[in-house]
N, C-alpha and C positions, 0 to 999 in steps of 0.2 A: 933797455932798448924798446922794448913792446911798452910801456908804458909812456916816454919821449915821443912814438910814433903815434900812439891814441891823442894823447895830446896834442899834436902839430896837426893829427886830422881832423878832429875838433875844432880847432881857429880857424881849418881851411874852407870849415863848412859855415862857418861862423862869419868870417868875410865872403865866403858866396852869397849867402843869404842875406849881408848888407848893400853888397852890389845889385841884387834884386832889388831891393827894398829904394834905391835911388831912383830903377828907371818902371816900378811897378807903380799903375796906374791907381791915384787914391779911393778907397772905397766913399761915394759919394750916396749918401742916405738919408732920406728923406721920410723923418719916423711922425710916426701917428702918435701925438699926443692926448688927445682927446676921449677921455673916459667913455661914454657911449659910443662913440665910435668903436671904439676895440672892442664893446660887446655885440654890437652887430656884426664885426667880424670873426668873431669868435661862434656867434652863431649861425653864420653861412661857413665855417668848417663844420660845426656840428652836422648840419645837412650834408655836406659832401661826404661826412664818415660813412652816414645812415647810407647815400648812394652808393657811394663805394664798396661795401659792406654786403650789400642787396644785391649789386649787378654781381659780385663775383660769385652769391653766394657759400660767402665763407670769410671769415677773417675775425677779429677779434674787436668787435665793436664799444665794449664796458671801458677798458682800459685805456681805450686811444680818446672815448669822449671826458674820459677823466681828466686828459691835460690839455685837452682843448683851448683853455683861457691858457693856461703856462706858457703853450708853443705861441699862443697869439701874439702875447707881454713879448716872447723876445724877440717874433721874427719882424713884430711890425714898428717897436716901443724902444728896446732894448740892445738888438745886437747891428754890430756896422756889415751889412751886408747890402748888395744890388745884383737882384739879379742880369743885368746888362755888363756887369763882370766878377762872375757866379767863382771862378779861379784867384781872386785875386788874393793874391799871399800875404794882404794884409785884412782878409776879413776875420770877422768872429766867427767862430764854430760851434757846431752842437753836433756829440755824441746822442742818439736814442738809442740808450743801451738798451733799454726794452723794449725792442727790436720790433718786437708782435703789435705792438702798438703801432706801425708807421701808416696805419692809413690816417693819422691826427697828424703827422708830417707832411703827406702827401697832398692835403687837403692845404695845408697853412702855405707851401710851397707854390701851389696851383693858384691859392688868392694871394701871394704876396708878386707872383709873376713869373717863377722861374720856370713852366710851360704851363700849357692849357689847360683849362679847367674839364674842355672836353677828351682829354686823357684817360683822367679819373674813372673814366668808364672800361678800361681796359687793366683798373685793377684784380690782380694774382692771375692775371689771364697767360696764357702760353705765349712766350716770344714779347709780351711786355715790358716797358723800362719800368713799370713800376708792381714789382715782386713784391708776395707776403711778410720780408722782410727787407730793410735796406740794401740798395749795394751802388756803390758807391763809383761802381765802374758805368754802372747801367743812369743812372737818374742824375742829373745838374739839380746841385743844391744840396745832396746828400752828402755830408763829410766822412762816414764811418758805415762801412756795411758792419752789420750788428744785428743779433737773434741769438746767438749762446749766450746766455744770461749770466753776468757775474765779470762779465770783462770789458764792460764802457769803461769803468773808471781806470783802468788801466792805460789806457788807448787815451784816455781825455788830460792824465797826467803827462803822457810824452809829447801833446800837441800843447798843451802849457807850457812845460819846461822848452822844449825847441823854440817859443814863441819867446821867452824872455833871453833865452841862451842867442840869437837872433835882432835880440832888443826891435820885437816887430809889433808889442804892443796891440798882441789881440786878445782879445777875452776869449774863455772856454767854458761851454755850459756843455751837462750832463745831467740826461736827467735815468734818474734808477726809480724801479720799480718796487713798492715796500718786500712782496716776496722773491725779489731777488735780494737782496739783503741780504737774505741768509747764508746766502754762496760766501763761501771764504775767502774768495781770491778779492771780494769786494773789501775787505776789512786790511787785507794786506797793502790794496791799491792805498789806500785810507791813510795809512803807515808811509808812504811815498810821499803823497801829496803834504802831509808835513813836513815829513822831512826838509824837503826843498821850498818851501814856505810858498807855497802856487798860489798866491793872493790874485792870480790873473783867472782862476778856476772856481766856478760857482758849480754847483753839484743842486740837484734839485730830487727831493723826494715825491715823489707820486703816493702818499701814502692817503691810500684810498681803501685799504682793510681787507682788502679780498685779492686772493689768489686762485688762479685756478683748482684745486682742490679744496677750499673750502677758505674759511677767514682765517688770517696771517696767525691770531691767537691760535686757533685751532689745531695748523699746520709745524708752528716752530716760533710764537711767541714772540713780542717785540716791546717790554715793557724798557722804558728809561731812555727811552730814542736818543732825549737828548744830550743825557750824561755820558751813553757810549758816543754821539758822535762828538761833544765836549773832550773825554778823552785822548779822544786820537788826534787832535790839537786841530779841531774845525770851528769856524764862528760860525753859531747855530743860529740860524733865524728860523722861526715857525709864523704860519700866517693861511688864510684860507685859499688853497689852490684853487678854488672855483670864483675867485673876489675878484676882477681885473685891477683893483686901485692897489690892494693889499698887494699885490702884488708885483705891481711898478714902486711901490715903496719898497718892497722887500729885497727885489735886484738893484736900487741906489743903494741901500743900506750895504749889500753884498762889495757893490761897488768901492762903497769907501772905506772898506776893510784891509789892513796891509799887515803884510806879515804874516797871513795864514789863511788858507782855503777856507771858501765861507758854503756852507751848507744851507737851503731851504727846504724848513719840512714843511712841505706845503699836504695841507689837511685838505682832500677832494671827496667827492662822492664819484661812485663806478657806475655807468653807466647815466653822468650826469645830461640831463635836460631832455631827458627820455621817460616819462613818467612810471612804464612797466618796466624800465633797465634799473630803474636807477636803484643802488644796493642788490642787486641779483648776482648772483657768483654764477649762476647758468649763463650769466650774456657775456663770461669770460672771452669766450669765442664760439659762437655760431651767431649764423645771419638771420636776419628779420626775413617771414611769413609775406608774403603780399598785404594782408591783410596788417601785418604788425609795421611795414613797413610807410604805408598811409596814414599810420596812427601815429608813428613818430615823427613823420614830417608835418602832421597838425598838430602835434606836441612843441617843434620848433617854432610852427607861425605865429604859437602862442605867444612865442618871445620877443617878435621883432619889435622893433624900439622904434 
């Protein structure tokens, strides 16, 4: 009987979600294709980390300008979203399961539109929508409040499967941090997502070699990345997380993978396009000096294209 009723509840949620799906407004997306372009956009987030970072005095600046180019590729390139309908149950989602990282969210969000850029100034401040970590109640555009390290991919597999269980045909990105990895609950997620064959789930490595206590070798080791994510039945792409191009090749290739969750270990630098950040495990999280903070924003001018 309990098993007859799971099931009838299941189709009931399965036909809701199609009667939505008739009268829900299409995600209508307008993506940047243009290689330079997305580096220039990539490096006006980099600036707003740095601001953001500076004004709160405090947050986690290495780690978030490491996926800088990542969040760019998908939020401008890659996934079907608009922010003029930020709710719609047919857009593509992204878990940042590394939570500490969202001022690189908050920034890609701010330039792709879902509110003002003069927000960003009111990052980790008291009574602000946009907190040290995500939350999903408080900020338009954040799908997943997240900062306990080791449970995106859990969360990113139920929002897959609900999306094919649903036949709503959105994609799921997730991206993890290399030392979150380590956490177990991540390896069991792992174990899930093939099971059910989540070909609709791209999972993105940040592996950028530092953690906050010191480099990933050092702390708990991470040789054969791609044999164990091989294993647990993922197509592994590897490619340079700081490349914009490699990178929009890396999510087609993701794309046209079926039958099993495909993995990106995208190889970054921490504390990229910050000349004293970049490879420092000190800029894991603390804010730029006044002084440090002038230096990185003529670090980024250096960049403009």
């Amino acid at each position: 009987m309990l098993l007859h009723f799971i099931k009838s509840m299941l189709e009931y949620i399965r036909n809701y979600f199609e009667i939505i799906k008739h009268y829900e407004e299409e995600v209508d997306v307008l993506k940047t294709t243009d290689i330079n372009e997305l580096k220039k956009i990539a490096n006006s987030v980099r600036k707003s980390i740095i601001e953001e970072v500076y004004e709160a005095k405090s947050g986690h600046p290495g780690g978030a300008l490491s996926i800088a180019d990542i969040l760019t590729v998908l939020y401008f390139n890659q996934m079907n979203i608009n922010p003029e309908n930020a709710k719609s149950n047919l857009r593509d989602r992204l878990v940042l399961s590394k939570g500490h990282a969202v001022a690189a969210l908050y920034a890609v969000l701010a330039e792709r539109g879902f509110f003002a850029k003069s927000e960003l100034k009111t990052f980790r401040k008291l009574n602000s929508n946009l907190q040290g970590h995500p939350d999903m109640e408080k900020t338009i555009g954040v799908d997943m409040s997240t900062g306990s390290l080791g449970q995106g991919l859990s969360v990113a597999n139920g929002m897959a499967l609900a999306s094919k269980m649903n036949n709503l045909g959105c994609r799921i990105y997730c991206v993890l941090g290399d030392g979150e990895i380590e956490e177990g609950q991540i390896w069991e997620a792992a174990m899930t997502s093939n099971k059910y064959k989540l070909d609709n789930l791209c999972v993105i490595l940040d592996y950028n070699g530092l953690q906050i206590d010191g480099t990933v070798e050092e702390v708990k080791g991470l040789d054969c990345l791609r044999s164990k994510w091989e294993a647990f039945g993922f197509n592994v792409i590897s490619c340079d997380g700081n490349d914009i191009e490699m990178l929009v090749d890396a999510f087609e290739k993701a794309k046209q993978t079926k039958g099993m969750p495909s993995i990106i270990i995208a190889k970054t630098i921490k504390g990229k396009g910050i000349s004293f950040m970049e490879n420092k495990v000190e800029w894991h999280g603390k804010a730029p000096s006044e002084e440090e903070y002038i230096q990185a924003l003529q670090d980024l001018q250096k960049n403009c294209f």
